[in-house]
C-alpha positions in Angstrom: 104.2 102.2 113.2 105.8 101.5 109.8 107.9 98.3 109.0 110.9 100.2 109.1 110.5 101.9 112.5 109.5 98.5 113.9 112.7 97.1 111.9 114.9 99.6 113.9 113.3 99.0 117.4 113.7 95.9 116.8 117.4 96.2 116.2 117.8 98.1 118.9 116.2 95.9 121.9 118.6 93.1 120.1 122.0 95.3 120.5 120.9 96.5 124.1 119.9 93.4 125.4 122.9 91.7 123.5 125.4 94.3 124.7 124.3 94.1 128.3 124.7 89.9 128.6 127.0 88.8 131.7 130.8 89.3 130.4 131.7 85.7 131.2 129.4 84.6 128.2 130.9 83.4 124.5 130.7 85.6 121.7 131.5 84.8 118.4 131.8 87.0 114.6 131.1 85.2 111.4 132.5 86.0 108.1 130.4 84.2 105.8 129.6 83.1 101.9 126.2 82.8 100.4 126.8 81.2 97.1 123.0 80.5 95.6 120.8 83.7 97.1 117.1 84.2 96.3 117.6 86.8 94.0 120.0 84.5 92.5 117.3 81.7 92.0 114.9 84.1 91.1 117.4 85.2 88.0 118.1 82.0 86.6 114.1 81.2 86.0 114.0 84.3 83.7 115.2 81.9 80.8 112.0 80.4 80.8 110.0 84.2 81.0 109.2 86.4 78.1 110.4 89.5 80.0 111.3 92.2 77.9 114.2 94.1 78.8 114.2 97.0 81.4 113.4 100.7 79.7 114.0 103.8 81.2 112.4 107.0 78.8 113.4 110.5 78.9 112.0 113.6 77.3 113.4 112.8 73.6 113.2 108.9 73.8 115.2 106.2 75.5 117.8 107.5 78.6 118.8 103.7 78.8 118.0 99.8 78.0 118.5 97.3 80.2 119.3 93.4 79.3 117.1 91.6 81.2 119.9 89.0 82.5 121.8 89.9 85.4 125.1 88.6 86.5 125.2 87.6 90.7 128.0 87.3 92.9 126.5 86.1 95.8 126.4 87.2 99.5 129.1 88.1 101.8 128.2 88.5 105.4 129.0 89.7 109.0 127.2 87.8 112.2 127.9 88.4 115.6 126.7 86.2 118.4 126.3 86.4 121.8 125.1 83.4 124.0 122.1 84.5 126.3 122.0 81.4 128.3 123.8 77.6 127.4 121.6 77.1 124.1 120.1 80.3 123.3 122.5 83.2 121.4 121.5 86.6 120.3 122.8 87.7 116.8 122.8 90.3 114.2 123.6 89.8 110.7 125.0 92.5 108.3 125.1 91.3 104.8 126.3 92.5 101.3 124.9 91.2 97.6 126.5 92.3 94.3 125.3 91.7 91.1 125.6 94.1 87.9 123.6 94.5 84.6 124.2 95.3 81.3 122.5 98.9 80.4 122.9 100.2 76.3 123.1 104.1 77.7 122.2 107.1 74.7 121.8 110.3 77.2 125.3 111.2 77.2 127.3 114.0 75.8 130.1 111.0 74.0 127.3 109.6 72.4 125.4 105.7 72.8 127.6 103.4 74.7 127.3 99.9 76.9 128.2 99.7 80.6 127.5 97.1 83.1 126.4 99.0 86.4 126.2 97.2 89.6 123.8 97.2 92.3 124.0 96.6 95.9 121.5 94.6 98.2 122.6 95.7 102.3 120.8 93.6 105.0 120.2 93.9 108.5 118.8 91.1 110.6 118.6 90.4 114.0 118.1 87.0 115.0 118.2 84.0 117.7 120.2 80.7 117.7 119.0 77.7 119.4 121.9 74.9 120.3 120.8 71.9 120.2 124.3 70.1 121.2 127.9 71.4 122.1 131.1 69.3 122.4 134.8 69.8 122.1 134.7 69.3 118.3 131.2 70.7 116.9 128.6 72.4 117.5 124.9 71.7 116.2 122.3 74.9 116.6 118.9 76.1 114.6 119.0 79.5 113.4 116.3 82.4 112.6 116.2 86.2 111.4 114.4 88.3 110.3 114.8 92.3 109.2 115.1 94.5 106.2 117.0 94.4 102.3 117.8 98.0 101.4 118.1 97.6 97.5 120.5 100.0 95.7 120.4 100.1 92.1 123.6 102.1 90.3 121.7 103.6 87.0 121.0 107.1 88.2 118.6 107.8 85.4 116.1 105.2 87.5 113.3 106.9 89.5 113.8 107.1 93.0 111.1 104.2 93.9 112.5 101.8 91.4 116.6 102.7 92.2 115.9 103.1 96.2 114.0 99.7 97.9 113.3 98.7 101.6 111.8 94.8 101.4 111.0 92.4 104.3 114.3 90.1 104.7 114.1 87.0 106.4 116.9 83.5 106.9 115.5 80.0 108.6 118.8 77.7 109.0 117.1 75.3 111.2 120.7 72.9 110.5 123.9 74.8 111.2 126.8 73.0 112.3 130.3 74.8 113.2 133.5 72.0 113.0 135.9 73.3 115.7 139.6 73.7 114.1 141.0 75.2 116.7 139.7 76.4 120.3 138.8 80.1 118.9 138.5 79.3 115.2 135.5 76.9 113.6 134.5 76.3 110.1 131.1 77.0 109.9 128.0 75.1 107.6 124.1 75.7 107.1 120.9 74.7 105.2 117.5 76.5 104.9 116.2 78.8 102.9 115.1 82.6 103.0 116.4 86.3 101.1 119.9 84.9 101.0 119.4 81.5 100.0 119.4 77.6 101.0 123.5 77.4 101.8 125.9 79.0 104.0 129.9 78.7 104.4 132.1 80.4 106.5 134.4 81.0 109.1 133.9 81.3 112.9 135.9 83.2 115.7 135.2 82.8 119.0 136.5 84.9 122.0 
């Protein structure tokens, strides 16, 4: 069995066994901010690289050129949580990273010209939170996923291996901490480090 198919297996048992929790148990969905990702980090070393910028060759020379410094926008993401028991919860995380580069583009009809062209990272992961204390005010919990990046890139002169990508994705936030700021809405906090970075902000509704 491949990566993916255990990827979607895996996904699945999580949603079943998620979905199928006792109805009196908390659930909560997280819209949250990734601000530094590790694609991100990975980017800002290139100052120190040599790399030479990205070519892409067609039957009468260059299609396009690609500057090898790429702008990022960070993460944007979608969790939902479902508690299993009084410190362990369930979740999935669904999340979004932009970032566009600038591409000098000669094969078309109008002649050379310069676009920046954005590509998209989409993330699935599954995951468990462990709680290690709950009160009126906050809430202190360790967090784990693990899943798949499906890598976009928006040049379609790109071959398909280099434009379409599936990579192993993975987030450790072993401190999280949500701040209560009302009884259904928190303001959520987390360090650690994996494919979308070492910090996480965002907001947290419970029902």
């Amino acid at each position: 069995m491949d990566l993916k198919n255990i990827f979607l297996t895996l996904i699945a048992c999580i949603t079943i066994t998620s979905l199928s929790a006792q109805p009196d148990k908390w659930q909560s969905l997280s819209f949250s901010f990734y601000p530094a990702t590790l694609n991100m980090m990975k980017n800002s070393f290139k100052i120190f690289d040599e790399k030479p910028y990205e070519v892409v060759f067609g039957d009468y020379g260059y299609k396009a050129v690609g500057h090898s410094e790429e702008n990022y926008f960070g993460a944007f993401s979608l969790e939902y949580k479902r508690y299993m028991s009084d410190c362990v919860r369930l979740n999935i995380l669904l999340s979004c990273e932009l970032s566009n580069k600038k591409w000098d583009i000669y094969d078309i009809p109008d002649g050379p010209c310069t676009k920046r062209i954005f590509d998209y990272r989409i993330t699935a992961m599954p995951g468990i939170d462990y709680i290690y204390s709950d009160n009126k005010r906050s809430r202190v919990y360790g967090s784990a996923n693990v899943g798949m990046e499906f890598l976009c890139r928006g040049l379609k002169y790109l071959d398909r291996d280099r434009r379409y990508q599936n990579n192993l994705a993975w987030q450790l936030m072993p401190v999280c901490l949500d701040v209560y700021l009302s009884e259904s809405l928190s303001f959520t906090g987390a360090l650690g480090y994996g494919t979308l970075g070492f910090l996480r902000l965002g907001l947290s509704y419970n029902f």
